[in-house]
Backbone as a chain_set.jsonl record, in Angstrom:
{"seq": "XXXXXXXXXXXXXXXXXXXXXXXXXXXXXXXXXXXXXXXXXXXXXXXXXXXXXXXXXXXXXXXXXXXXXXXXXXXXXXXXXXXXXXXXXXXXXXXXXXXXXXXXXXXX", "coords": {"N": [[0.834, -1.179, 0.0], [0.356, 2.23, -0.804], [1.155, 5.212, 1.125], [-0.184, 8.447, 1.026], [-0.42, 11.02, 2.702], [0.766, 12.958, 2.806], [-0.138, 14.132, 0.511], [-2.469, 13.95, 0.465], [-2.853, 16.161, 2.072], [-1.546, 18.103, 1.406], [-3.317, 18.771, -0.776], [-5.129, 20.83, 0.686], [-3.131, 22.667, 1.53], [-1.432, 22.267, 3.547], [1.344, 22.008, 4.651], [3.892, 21.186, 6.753], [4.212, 19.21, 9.956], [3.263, 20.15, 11.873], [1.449, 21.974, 11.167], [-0.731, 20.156, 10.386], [-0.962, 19.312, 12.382], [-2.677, 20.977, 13.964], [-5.014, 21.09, 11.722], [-6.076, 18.692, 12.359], [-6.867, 18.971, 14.865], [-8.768, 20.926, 15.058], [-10.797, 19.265, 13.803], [-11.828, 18.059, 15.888], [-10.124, 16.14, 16.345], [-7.147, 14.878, 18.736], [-4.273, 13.979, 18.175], [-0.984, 13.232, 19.681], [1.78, 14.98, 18.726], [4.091, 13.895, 18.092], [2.949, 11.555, 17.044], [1.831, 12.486, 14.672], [4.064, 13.519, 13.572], [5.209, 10.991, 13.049], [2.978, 9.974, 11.389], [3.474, 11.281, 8.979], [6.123, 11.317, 8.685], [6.343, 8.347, 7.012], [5.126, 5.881, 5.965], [3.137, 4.664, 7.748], [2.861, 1.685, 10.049], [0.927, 0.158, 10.905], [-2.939, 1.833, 11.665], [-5.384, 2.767, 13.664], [-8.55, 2.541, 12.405], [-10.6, 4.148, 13.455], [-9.294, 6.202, 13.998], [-8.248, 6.723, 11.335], [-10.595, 7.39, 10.164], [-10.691, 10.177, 11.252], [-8.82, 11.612, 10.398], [-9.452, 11.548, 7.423], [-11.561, 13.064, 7.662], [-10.657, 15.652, 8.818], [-9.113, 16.175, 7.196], [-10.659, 16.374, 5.019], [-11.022, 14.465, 2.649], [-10.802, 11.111, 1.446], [-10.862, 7.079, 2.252], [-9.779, 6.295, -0.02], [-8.365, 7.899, -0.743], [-5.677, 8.322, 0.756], [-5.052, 5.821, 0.58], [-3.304, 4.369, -1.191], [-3.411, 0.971, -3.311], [-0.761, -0.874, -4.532], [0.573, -2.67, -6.996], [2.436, -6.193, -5.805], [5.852, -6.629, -5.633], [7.25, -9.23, -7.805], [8.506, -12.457, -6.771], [11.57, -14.606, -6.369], [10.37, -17.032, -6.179], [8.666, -17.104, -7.479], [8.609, -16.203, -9.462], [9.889, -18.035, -11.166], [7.991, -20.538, -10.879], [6.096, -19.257, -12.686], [7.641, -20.071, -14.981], [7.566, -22.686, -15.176], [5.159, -23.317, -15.184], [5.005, -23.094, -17.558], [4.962, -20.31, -18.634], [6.605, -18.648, -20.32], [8.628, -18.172, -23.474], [9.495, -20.515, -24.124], [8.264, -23.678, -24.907], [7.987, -26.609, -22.369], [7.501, -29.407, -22.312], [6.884, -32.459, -20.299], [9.145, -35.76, -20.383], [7.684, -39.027, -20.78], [8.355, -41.465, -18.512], [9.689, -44.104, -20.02], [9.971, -47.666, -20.025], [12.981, -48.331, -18.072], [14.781, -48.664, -14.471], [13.002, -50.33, -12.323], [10.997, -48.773, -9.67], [11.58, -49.502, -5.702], [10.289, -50.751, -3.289], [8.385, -49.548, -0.714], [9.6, -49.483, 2.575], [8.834, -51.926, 5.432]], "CA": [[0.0, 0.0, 0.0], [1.056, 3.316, -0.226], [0.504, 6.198, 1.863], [-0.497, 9.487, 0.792], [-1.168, 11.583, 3.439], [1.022, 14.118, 2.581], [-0.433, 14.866, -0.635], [-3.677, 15.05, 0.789], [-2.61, 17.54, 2.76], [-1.082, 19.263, 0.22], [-4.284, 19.759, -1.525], [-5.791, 21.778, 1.718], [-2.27, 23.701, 1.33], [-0.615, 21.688, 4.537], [2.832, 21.367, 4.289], [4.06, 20.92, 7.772], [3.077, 18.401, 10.636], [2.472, 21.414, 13.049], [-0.267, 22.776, 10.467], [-1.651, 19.155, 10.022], [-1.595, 18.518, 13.768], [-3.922, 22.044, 13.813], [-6.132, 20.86, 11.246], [-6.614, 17.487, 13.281], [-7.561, 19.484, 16.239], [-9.787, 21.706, 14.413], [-11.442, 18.563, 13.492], [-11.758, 17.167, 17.18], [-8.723, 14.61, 16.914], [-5.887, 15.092, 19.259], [-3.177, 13.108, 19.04], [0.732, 13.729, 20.371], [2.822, 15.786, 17.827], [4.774, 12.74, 17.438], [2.086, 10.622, 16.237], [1.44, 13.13, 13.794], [5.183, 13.623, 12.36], [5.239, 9.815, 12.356], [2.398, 9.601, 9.898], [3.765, 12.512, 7.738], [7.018, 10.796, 7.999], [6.318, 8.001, 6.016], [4.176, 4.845, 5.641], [2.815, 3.988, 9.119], [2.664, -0.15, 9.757], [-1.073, 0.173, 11.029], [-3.844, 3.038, 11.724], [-6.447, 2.23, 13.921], [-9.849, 2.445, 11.185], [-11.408, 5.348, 13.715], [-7.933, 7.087, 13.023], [-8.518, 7.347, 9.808], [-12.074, 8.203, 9.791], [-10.582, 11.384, 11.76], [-7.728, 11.98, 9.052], [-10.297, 11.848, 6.812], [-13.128, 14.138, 8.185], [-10.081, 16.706, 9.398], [-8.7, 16.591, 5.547], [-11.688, 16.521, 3.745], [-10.791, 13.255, 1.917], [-11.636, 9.625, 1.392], [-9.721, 6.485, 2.713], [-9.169, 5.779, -1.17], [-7.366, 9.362, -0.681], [-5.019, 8.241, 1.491], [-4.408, 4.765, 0.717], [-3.378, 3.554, -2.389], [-3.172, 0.01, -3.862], [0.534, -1.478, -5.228], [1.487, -4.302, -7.429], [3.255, -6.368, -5.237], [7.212, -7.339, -7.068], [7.091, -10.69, -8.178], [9.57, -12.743, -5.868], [12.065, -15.444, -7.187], [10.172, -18.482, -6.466], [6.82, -16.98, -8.388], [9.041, -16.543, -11.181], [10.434, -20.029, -11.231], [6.739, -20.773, -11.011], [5.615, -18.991, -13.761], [8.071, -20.402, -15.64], [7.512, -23.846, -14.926], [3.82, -23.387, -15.634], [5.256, -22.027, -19.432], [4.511, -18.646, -18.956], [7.527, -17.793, -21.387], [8.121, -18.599, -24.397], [9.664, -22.126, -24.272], [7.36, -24.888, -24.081], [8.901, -27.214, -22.045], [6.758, -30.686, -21.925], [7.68, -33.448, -19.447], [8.911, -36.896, -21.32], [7.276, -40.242, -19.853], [9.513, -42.851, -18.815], [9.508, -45.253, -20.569], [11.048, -49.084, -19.018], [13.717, -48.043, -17.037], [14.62, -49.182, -13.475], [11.585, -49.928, -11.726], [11.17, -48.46, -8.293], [11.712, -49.961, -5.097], [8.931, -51.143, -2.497], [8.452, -48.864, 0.345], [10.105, -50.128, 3.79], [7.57, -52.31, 6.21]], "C": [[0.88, 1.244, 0.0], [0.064, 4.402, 0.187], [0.599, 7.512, 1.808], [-0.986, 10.636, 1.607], [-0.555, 13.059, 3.227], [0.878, 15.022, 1.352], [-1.776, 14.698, -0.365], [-3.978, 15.608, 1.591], [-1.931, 18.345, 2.496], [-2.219, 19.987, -0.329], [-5.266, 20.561, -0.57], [-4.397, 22.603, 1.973], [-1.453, 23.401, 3.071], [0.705, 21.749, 3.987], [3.909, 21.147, 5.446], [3.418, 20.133, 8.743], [2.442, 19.094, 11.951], [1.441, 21.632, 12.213], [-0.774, 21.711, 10.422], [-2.105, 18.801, 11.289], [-3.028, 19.838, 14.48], [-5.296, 21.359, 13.238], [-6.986, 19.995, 12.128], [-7.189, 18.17, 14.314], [-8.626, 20.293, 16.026], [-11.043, 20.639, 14.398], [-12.336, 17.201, 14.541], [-10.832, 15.997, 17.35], [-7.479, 14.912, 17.076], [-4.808, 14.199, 19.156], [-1.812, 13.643, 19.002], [1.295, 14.433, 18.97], [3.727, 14.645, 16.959], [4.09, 11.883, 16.82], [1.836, 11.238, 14.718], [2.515, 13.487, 13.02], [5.545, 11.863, 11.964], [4.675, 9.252, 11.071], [2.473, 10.717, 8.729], [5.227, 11.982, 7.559], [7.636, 9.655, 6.993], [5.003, 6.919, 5.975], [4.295, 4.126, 7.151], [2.869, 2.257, 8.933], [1.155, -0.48, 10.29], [-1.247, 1.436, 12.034], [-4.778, 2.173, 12.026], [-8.01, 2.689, 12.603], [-10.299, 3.992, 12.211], [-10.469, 6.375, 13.393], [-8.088, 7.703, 12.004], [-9.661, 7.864, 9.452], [-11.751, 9.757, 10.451], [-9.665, 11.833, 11.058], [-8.939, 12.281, 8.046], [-10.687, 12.602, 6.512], [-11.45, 15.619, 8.212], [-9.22, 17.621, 7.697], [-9.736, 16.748, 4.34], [-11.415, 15.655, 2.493], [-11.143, 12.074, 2.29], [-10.249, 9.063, 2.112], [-8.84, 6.429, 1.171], [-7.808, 7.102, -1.336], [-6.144, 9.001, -0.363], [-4.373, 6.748, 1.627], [-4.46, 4.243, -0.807], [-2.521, 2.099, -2.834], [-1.929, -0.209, -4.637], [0.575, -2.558, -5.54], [2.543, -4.838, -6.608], [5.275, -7.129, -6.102], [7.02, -9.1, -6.857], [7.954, -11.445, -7.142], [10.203, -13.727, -6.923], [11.385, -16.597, -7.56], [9.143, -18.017, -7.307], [6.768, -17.002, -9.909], [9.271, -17.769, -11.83], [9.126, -20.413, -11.85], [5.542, -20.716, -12.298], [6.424, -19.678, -14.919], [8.073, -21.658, -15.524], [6.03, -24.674, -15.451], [3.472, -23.302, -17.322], [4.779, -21.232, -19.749], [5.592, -18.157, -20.106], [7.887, -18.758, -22.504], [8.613, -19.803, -25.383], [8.569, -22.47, -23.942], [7.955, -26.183, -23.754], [7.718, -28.427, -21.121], [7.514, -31.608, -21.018], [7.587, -34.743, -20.243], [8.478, -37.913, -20.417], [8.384, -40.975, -19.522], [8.86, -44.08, -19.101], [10.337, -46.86, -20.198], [12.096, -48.045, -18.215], [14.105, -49.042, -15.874], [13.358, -48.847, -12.883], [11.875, -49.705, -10.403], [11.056, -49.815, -7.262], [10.445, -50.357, -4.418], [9.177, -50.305, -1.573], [9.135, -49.685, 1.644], [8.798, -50.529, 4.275], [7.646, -51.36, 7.405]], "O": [[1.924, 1.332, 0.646], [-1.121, 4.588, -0.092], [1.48, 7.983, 2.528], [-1.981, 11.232, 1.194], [-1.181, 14.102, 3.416], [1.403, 16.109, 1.109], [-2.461, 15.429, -1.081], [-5.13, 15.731, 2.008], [-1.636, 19.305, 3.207], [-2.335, 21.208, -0.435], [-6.285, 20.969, -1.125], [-4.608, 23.423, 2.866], [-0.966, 24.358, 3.672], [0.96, 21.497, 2.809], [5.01, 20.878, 4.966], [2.187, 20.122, 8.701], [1.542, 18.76, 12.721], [0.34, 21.409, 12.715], [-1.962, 22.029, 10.385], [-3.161, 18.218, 11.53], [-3.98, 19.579, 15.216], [-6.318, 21.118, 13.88], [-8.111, 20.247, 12.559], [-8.293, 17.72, 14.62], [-9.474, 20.345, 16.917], [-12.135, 20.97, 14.859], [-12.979, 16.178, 14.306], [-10.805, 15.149, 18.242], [-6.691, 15.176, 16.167], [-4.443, 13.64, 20.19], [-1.575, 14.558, 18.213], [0.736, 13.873, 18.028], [3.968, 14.531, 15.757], [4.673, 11.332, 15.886], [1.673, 10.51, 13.739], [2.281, 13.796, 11.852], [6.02, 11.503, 10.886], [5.167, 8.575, 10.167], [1.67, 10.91, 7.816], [5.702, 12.105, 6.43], [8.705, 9.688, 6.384], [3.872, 7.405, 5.958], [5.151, 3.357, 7.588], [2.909, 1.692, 7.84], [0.465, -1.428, 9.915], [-0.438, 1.947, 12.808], [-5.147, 1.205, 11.361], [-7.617, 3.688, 12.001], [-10.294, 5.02, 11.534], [-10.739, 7.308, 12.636], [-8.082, 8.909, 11.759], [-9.789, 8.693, 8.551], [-12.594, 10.605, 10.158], [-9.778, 13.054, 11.166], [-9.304, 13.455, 7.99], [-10.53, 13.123, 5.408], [-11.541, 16.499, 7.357], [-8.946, 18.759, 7.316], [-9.616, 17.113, 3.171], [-11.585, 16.14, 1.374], [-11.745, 11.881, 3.346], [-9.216, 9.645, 2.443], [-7.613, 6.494, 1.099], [-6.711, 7.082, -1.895], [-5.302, 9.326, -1.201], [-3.497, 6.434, 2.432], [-5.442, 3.821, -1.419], [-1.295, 2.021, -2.757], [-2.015, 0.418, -5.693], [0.615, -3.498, -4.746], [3.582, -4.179, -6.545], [5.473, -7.983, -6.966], [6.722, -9.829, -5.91], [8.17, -10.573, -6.301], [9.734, -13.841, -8.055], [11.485, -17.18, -8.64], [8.716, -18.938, -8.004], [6.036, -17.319, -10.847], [8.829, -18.278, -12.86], [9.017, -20.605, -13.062], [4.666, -21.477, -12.709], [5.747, -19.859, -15.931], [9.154, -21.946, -16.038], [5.783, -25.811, -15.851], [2.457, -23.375, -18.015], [4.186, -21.076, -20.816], [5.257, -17.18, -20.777], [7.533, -19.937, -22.503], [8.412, -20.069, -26.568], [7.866, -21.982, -23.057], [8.415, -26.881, -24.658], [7.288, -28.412, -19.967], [8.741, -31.527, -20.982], [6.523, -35.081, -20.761], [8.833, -37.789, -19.245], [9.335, -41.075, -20.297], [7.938, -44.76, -18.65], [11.566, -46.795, -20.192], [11.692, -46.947, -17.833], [13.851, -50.227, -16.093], [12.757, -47.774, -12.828], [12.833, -50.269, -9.875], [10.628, -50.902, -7.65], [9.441, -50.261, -5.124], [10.388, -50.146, -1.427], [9.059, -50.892, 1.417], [7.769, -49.955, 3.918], [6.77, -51.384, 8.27]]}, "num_chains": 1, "name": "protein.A"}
């Protein structure tokens, strides 16, 4: 996810977390100074939900405002994965066996 809070508090002409911790109070939600340069300093790890309904209301924006959706990066094994599945542009069939050694019996 990313977190936008400081561009929508740009578009009410914020640009400090003293003027944002104003607005908030304007808006009836107090919290510490520090709470408030924390979430202007970057991408919090969780916001209680009433939190944000008071970010919100105090910015005059949505959650969609303030939280936006990211493609997550692929990782190694997903690639493997995809490529195993023949996402690219080998096709890479599996051969049967044919006679061979035959397997063993399981242990009793």
């Amino acid at each position: 996810m990313k977190w936008n809070l400081r561009w929508a508090a740009a578009k009410r002409d914020i640009w400090r977390p003293s003027d944002l911790l104003r607005a908030f109070e304007e808006a009836g939600f107090t919290p510490s100074l520090s709470k408030v340069a924390a979430l202007w300093s970057g991408k919090p790890i969780s916001v209680r939900l009433d939190d944000l309904d008071k970010i919100c209301a105090a910015l005059g924006c949505t959650v969609a405002d303030l939280l936006e959706a990211e493609p997550l990066p692929a990782s190694g094994e997903e690639q493997q994965a995809c490529r195993a599945a023949g996402d690219d542009d080998r096709a890479v069939r599996p051969t049967p066996r044919r006679g061979g050694a035959k397997r063993s019996l399981p242990p009793n």
